[in-house]
N, CA, C and O atoms as a DFTB+ gen file, in Angstrom:
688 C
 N C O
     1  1      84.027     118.838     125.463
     2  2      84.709     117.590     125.187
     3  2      83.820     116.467     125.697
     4  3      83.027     116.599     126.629
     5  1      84.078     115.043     124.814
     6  2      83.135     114.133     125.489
     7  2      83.557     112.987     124.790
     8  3      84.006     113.066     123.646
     9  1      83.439     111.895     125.420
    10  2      84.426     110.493     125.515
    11  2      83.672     109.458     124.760
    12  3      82.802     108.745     125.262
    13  1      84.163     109.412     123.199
    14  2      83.589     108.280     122.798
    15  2      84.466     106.712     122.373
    16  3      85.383     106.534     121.572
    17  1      83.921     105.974     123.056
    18  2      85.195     104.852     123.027
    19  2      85.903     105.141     124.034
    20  3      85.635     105.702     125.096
    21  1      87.511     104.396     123.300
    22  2      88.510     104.903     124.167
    23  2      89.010     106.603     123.818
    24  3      89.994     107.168     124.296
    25  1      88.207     107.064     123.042
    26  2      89.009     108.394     122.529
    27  2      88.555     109.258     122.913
    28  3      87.366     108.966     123.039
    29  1      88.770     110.624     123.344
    30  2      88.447     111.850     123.689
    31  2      88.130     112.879     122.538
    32  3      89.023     113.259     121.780
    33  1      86.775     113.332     122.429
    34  2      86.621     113.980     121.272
    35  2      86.508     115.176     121.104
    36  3      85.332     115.529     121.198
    37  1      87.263     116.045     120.875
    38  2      87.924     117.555     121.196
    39  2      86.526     118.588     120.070
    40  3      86.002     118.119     119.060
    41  1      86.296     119.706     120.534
    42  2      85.644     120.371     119.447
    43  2      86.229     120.794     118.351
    44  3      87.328     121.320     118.176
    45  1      85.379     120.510     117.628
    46  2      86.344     120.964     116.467
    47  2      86.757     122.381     116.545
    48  3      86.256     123.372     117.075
    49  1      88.514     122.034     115.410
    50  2      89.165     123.155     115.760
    51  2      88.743     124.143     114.245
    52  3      89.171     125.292     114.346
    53  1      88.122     123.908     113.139
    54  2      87.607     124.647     112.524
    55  2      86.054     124.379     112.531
    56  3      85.555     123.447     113.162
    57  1      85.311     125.307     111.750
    58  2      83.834     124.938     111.855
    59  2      83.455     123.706     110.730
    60  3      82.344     123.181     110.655
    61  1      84.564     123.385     109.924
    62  2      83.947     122.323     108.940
    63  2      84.694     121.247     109.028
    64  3      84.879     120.628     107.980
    65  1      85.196     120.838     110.042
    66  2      85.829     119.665     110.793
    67  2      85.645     119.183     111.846
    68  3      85.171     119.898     112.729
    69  1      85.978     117.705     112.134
    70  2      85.556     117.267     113.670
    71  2      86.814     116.781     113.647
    72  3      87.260     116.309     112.601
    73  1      87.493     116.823     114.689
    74  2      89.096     116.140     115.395
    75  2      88.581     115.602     116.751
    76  3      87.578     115.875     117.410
    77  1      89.393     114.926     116.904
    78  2      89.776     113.639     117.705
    79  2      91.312     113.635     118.356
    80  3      92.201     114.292     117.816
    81  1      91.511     112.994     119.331
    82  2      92.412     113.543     120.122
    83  2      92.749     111.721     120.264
    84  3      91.937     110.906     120.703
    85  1      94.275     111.375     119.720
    86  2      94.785     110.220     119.572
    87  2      95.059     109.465     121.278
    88  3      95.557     110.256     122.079
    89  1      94.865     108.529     121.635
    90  2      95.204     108.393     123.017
    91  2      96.471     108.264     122.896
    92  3      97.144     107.832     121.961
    93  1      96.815     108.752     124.113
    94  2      98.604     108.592     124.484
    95  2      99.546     109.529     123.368
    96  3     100.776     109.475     123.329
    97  1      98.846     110.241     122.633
    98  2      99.663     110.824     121.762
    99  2      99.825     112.054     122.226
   100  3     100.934     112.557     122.409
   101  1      98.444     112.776     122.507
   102  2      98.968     114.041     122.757
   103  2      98.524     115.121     121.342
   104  3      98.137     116.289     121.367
   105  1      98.795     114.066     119.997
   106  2      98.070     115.290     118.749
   107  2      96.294     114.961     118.356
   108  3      95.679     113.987     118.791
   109  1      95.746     115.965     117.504
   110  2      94.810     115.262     116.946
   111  2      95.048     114.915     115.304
   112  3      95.891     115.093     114.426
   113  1      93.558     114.222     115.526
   114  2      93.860     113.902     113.554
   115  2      92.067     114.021     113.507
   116  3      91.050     113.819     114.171
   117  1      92.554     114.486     112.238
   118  2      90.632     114.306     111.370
   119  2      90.188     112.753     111.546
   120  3      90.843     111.731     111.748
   121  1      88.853     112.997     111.390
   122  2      88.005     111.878     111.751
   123  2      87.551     112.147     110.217
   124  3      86.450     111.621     110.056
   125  1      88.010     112.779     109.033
   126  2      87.511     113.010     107.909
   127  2      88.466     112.479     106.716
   128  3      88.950     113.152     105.805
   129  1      88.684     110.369     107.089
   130  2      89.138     110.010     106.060
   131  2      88.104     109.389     105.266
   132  3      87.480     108.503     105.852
   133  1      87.779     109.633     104.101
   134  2      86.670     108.641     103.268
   135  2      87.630     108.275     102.340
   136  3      86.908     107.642     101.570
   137  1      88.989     108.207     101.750
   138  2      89.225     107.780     100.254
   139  2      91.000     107.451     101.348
   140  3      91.654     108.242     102.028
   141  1      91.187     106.205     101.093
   142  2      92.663     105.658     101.827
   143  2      92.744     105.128     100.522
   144  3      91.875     104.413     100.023
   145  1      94.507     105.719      99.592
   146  2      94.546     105.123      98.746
   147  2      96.157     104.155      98.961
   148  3      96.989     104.603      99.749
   149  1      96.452     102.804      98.165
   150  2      97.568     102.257      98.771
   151  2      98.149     102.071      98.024
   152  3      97.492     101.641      97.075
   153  1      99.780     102.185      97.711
   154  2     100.069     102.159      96.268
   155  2     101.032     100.214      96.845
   156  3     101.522      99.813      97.901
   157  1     100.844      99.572      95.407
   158  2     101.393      98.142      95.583
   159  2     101.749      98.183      94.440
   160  3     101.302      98.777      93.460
   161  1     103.409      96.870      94.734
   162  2     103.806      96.499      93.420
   163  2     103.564      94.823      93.054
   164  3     103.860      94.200      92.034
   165  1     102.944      94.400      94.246
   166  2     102.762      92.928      94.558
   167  2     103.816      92.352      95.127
   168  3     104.022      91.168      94.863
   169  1     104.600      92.973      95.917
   170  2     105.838      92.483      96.476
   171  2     105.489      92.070      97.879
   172  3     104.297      92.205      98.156
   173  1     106.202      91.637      98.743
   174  2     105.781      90.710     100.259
   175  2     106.151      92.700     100.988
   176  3     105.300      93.335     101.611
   177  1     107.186      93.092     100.743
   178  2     106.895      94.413     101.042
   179  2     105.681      95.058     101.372
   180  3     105.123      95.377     102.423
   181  1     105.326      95.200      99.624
   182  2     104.160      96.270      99.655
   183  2     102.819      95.394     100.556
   184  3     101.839      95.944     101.058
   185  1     103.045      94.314     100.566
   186  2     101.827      93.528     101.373
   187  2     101.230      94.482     102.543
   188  3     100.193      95.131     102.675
   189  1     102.276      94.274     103.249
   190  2     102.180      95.143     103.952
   191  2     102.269      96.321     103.980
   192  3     102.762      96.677     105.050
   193  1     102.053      97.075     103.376
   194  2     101.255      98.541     103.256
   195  2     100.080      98.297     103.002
   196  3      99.320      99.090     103.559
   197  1      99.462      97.338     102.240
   198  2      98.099      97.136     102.299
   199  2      97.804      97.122     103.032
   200  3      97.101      98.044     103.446
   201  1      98.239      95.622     104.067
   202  2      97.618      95.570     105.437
   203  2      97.499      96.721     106.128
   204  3      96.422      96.802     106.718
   205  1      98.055      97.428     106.233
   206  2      98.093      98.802     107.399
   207  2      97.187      99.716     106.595
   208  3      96.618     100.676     107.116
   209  1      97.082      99.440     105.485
   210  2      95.699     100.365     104.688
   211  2      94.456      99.772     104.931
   212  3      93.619     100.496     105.469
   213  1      94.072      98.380     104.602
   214  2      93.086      98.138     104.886
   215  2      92.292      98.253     106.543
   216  3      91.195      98.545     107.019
   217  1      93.635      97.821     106.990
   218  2      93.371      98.477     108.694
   219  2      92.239      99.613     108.939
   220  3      91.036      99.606     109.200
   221  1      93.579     100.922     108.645
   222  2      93.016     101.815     108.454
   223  2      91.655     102.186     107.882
   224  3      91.112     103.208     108.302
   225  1      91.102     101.487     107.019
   226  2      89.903     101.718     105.957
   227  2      88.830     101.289     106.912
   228  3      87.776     101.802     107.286
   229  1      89.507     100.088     107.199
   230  2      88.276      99.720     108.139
   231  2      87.983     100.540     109.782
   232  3      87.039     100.903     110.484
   233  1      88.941     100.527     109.785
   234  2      88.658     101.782     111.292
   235  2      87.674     102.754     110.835
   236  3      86.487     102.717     111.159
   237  1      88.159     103.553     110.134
   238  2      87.524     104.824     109.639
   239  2      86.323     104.768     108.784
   240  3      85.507     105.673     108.607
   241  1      86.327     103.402     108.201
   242  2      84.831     102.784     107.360
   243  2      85.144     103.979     105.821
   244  3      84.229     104.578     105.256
   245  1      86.082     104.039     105.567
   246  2      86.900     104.717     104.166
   247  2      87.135     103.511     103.162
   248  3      87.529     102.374     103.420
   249  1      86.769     104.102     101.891
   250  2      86.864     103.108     100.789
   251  2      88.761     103.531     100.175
   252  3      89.513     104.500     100.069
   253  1      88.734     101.880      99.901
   254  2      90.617     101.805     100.169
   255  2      90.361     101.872      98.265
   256  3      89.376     101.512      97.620
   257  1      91.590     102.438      97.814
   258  2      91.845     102.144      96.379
   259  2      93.318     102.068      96.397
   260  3      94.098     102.900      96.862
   261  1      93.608     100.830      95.761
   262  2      94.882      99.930      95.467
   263  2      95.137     100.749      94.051
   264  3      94.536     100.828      92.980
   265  1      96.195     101.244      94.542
   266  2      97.199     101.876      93.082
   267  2      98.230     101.298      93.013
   268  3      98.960     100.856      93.901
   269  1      98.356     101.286      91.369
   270  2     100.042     100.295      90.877
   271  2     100.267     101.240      89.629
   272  3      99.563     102.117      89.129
   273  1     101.571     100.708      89.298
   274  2     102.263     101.533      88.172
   275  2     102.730     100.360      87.756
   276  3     102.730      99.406      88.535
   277  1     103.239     100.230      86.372
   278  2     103.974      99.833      85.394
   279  2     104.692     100.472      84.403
   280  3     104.028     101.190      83.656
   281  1     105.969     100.388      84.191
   282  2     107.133     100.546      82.973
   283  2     106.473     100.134      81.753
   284  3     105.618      99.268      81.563
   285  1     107.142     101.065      80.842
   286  2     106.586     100.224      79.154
   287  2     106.636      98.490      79.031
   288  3     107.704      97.877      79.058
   289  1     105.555      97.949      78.919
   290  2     105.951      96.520      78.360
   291  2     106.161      96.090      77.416
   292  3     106.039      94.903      77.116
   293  1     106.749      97.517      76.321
   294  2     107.119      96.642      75.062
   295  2     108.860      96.344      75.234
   296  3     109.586      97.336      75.163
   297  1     109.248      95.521      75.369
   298  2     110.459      95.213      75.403
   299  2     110.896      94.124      74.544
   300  3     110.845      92.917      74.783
   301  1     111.475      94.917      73.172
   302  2     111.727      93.858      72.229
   303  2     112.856      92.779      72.129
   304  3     113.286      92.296      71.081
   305  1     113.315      92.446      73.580
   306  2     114.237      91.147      73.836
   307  2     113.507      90.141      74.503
   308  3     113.866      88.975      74.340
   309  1     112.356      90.448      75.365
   310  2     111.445      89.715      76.159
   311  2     111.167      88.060      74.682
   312  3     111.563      87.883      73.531
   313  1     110.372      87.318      75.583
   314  2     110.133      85.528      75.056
   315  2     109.296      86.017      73.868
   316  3     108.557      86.996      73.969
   317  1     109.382      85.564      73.146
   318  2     108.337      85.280      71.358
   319  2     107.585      84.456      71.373
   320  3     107.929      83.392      71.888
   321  1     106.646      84.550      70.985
   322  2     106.181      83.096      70.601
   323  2     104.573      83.877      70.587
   324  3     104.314      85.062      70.796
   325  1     103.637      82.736      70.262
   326  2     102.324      83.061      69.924
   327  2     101.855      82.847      71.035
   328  3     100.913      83.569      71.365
   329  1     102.355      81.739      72.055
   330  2     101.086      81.258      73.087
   331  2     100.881      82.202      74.261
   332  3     101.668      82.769      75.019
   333  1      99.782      82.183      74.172
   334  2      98.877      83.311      75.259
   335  2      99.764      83.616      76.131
   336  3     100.328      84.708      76.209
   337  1     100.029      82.157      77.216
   338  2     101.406      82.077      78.107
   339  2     102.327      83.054      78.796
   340  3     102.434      83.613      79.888
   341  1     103.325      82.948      76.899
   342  2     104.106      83.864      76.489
   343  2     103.820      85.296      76.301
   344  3     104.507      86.188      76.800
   345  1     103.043      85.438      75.748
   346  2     102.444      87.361      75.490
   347  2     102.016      87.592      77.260
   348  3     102.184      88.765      77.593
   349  1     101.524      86.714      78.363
   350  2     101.186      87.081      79.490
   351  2     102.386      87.582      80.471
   352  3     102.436      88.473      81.319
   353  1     103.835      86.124      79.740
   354  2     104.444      86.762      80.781
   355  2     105.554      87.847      80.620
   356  3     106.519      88.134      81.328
   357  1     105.000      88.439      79.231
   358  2     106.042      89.498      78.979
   359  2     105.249      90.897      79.243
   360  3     105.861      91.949      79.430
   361  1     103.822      90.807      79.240
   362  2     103.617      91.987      78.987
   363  2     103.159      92.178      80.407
   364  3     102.337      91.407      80.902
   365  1     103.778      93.395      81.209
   366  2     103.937      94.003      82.330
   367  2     102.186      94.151      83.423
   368  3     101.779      93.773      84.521
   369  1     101.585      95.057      82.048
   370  2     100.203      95.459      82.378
   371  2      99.783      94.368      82.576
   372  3      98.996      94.288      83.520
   373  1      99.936      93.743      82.205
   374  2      98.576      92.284      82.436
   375  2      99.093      91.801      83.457
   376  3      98.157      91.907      84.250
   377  1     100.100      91.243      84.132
   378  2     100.629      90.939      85.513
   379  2      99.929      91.841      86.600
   380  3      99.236      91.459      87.543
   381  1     100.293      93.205      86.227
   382  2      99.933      93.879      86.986
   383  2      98.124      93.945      87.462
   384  3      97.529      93.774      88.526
   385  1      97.768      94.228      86.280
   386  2      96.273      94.439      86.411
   387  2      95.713      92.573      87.296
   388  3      94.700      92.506      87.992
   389  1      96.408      91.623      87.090
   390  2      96.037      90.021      87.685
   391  2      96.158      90.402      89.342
   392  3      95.310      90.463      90.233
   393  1      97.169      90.556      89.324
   394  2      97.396      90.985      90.745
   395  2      96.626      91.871      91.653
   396  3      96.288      91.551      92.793
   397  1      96.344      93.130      91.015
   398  2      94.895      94.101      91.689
   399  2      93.861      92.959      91.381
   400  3      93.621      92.105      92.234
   401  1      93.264      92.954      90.176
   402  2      92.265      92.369      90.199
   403  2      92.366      91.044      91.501
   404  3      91.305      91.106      92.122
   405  1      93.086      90.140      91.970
   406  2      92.990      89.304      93.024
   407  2      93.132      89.937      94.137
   408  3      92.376      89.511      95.010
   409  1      93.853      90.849      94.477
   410  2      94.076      91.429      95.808
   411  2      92.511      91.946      95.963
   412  3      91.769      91.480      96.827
   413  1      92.122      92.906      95.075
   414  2      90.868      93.393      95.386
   415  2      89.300      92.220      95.468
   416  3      88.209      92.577      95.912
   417  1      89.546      91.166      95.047
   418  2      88.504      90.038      94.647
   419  2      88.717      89.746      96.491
   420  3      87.787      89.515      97.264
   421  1      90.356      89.849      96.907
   422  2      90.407      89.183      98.429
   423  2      89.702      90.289      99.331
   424  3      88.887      90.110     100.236
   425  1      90.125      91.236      98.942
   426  2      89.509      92.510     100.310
   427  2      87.827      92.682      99.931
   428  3      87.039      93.297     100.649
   429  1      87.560      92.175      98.974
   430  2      85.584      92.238      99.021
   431  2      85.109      91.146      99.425
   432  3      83.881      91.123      99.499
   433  1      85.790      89.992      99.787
   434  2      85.290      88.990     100.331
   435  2      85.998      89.248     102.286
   436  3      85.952      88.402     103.180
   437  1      86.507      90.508     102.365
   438  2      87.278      90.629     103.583
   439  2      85.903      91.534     103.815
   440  3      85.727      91.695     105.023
   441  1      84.917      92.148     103.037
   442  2      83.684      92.890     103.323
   443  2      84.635      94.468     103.146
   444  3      84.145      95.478     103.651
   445  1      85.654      94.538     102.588
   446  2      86.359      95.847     102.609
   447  2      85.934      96.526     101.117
   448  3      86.168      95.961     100.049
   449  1      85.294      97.788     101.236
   450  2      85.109      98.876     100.377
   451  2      86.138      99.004      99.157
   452  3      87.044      99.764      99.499
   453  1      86.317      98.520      97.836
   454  2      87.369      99.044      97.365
   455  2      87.642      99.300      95.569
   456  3      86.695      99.046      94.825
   457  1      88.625      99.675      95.119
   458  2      88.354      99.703      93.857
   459  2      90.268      99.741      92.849
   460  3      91.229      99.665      93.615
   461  1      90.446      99.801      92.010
   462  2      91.634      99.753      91.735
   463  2      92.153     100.896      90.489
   464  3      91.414     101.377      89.631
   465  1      93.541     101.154      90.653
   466  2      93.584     102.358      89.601
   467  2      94.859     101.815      88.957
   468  3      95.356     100.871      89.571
   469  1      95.430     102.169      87.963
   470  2      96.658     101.358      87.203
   471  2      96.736     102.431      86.247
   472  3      95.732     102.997      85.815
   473  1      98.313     102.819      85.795
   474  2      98.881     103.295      85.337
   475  2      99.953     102.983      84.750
   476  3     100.581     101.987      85.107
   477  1     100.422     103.876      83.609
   478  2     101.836     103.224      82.809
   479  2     102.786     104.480      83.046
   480  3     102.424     105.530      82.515
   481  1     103.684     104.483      83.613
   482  2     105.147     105.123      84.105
   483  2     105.782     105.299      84.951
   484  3     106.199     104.162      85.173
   485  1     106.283     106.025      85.777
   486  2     107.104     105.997      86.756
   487  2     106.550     106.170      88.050
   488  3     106.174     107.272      88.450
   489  1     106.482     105.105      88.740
   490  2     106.127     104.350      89.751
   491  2     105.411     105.755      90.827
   492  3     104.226     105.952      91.094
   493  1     106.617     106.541      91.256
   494  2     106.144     107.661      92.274
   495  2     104.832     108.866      91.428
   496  3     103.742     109.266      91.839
   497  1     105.623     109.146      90.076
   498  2     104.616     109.945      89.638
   499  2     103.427     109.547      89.303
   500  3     102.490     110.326      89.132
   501  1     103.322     107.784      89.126
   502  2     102.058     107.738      88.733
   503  2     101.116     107.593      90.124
   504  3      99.908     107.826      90.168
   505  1     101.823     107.221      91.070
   506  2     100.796     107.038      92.683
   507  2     100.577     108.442      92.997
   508  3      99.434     108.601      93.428
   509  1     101.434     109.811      92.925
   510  2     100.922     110.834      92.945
   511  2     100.056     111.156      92.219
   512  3      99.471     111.902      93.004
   513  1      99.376     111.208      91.169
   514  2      98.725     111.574      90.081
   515  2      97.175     110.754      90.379
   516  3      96.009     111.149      90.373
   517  1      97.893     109.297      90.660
   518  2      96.470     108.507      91.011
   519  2      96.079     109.020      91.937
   520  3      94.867     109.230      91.912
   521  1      96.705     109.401      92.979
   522  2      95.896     109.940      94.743
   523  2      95.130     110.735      94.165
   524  3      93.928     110.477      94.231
   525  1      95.640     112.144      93.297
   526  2      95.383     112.729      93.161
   527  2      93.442     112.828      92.519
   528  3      92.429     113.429      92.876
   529  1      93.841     111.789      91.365
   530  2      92.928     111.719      90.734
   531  2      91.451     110.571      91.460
   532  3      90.231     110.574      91.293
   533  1      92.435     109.695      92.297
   534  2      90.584     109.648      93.160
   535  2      90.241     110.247      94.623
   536  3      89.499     109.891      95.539
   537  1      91.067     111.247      94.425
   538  2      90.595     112.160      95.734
   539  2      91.103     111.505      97.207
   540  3      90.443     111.577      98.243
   541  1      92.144     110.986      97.102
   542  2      92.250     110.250      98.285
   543  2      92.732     111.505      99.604
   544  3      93.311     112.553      99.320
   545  1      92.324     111.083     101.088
   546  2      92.240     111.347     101.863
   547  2      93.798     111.309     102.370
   548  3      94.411     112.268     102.838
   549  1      94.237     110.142     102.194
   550  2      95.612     109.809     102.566
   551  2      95.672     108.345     101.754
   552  3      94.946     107.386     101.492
   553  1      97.566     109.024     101.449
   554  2      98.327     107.708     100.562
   555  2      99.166     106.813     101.405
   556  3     100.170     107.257     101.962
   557  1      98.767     105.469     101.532
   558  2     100.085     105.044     102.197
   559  2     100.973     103.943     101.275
   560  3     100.545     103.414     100.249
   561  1     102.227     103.728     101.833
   562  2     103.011     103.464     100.830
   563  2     104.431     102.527     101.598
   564  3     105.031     103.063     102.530
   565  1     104.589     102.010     101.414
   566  2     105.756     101.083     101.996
   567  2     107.167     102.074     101.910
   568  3     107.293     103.151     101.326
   569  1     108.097     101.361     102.652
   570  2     109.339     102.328     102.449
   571  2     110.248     101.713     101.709
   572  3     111.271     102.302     101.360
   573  1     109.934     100.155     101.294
   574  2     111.000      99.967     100.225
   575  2     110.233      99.120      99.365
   576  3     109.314      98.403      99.761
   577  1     110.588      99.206      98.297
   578  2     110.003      98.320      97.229
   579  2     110.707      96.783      96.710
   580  3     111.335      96.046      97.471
   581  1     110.474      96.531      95.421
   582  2     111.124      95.037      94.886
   583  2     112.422      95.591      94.924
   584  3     112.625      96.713      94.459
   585  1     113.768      94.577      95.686
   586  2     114.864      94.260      96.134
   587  2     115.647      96.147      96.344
   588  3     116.688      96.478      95.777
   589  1     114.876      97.036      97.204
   590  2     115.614      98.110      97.595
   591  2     115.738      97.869      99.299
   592  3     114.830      97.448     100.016
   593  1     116.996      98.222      99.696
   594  2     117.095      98.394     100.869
   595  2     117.803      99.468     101.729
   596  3     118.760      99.502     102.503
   597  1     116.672     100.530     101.117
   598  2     116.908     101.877     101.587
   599  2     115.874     102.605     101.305
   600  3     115.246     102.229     100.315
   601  1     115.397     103.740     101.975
   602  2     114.394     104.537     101.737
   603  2     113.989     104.585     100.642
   604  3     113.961     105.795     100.418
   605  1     113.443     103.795      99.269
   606  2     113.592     104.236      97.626
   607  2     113.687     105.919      97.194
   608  3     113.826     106.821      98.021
   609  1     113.601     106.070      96.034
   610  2     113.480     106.982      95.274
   611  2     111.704     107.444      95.136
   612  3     111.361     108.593      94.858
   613  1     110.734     106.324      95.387
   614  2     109.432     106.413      95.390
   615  2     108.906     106.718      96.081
   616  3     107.912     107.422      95.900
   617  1     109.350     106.308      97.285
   618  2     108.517     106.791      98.798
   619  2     109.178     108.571      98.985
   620  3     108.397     109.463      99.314
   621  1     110.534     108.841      98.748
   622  2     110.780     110.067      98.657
   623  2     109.822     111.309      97.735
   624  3     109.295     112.410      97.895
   625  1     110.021     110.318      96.762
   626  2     109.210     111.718      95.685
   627  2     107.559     111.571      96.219
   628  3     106.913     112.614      96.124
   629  1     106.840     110.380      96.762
   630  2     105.480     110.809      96.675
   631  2     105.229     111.438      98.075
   632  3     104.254     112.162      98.279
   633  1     106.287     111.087      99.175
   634  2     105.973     112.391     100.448
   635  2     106.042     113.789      99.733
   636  3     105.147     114.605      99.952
   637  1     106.984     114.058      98.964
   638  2     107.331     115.153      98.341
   639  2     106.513     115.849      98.031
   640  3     106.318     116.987      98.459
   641  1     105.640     115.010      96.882
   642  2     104.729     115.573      95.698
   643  2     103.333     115.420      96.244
   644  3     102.462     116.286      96.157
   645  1     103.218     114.415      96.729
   646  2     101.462     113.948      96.779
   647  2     100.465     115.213      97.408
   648  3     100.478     116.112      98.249
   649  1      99.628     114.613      96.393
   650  2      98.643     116.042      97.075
   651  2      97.766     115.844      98.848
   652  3      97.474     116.697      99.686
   653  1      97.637     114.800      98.838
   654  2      97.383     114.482      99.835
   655  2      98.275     113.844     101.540
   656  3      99.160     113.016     101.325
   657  1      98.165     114.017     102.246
   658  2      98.892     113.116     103.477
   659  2      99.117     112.087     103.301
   660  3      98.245     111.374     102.805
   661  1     100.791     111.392     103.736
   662  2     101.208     110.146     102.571
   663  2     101.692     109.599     104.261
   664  3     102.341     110.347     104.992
   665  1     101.257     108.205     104.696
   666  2     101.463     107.538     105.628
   667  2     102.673     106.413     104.869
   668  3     102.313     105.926     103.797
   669  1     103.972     106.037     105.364
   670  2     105.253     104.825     105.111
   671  2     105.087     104.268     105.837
   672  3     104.619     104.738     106.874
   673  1     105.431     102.703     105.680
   674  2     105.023     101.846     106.960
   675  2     106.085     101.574     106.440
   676  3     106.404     101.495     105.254
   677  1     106.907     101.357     107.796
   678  2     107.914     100.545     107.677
   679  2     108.365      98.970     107.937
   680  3     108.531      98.238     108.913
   681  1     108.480      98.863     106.281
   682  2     108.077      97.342     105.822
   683  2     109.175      96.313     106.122
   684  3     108.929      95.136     105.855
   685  1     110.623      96.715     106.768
   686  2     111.773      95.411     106.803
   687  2     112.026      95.833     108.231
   688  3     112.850      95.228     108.916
């Protein structure tokens, strides 16, 4: 054993891992995060799951990827009309994709590692599927989303499902 920082650095407990021994905790955790992925809906909520992701990213020097989902945006009661405006503020994806695209424009000028993934369907299955698909290390994820005030249905199914270790911050 031997003391780097404030942390105590335990031998590893397999041969293709290094662990670390949390202060004051008592457990360890891998020192083997490279891919922190964060799922957002652009809500003051999910803000914060970012924050506690980018945290994280930067501790560990892990590249963060911002995942979102969207519902069908064809919804044939939504506003008419021709002007750009109008087609912007009905159609779902394009909100969505404005929003990564700025969040991520903010965390590369924060010097933070990052990249974005977007999907069309149901919110939990598509953040499982995304972890999945950029290899993330660990998902973290808020515990309530736009106007829920209770554990959602999302944060349940992606502890559930995700292929990877899914960190909730608890956002209210």
């Amino acid at each position: 054993m031997c003391r780097v920082g404030a942390l105590e650095v335990i031998q590893p407990l397999f041969d293709d891992g290094q662990w670390t021994a949390l202060p004051g905790s008592g457990m360890l955790a891998s020192l083997m995060l490279a891919t922190i992925a964060v799922g957002t809906d652009g809500s003051e909520t999910a803000s914060k799951a970012v924050a506690v992701a980018v945290e994280m990213a930067r501790r560990f020097d892990a590249e963060l990827v911002l995942l979102s989902a969207f519902k069908d945006s064809r919804n044939p009661s939504g506003p008419r009309g021709t002007a750009v405006e109008l087609q912007w503020v009905s159609n779902v994806d394009a909100r969505v994709r404005e929003m990564l695209s700025r969040a991520e424009q903010d965390l590369r000028e924060q010097k933070i590692e990052c990249r974005t993934m977007i999907d069309e369907g149901d919110p939990a299955e598509v953040l499982v599927r995304l972890a999945e698909e950029c290899n993330a290390d660990l998902l973290v994820i808020g515990n309530k989303g736009l106007q829920r005030r209770i554990l959602g249905s999302v944060p349940n199914t992606v502890t559930h499902k995700a292929p990877c270790s899914v960190y909730v911050v608890k956002t209210t």
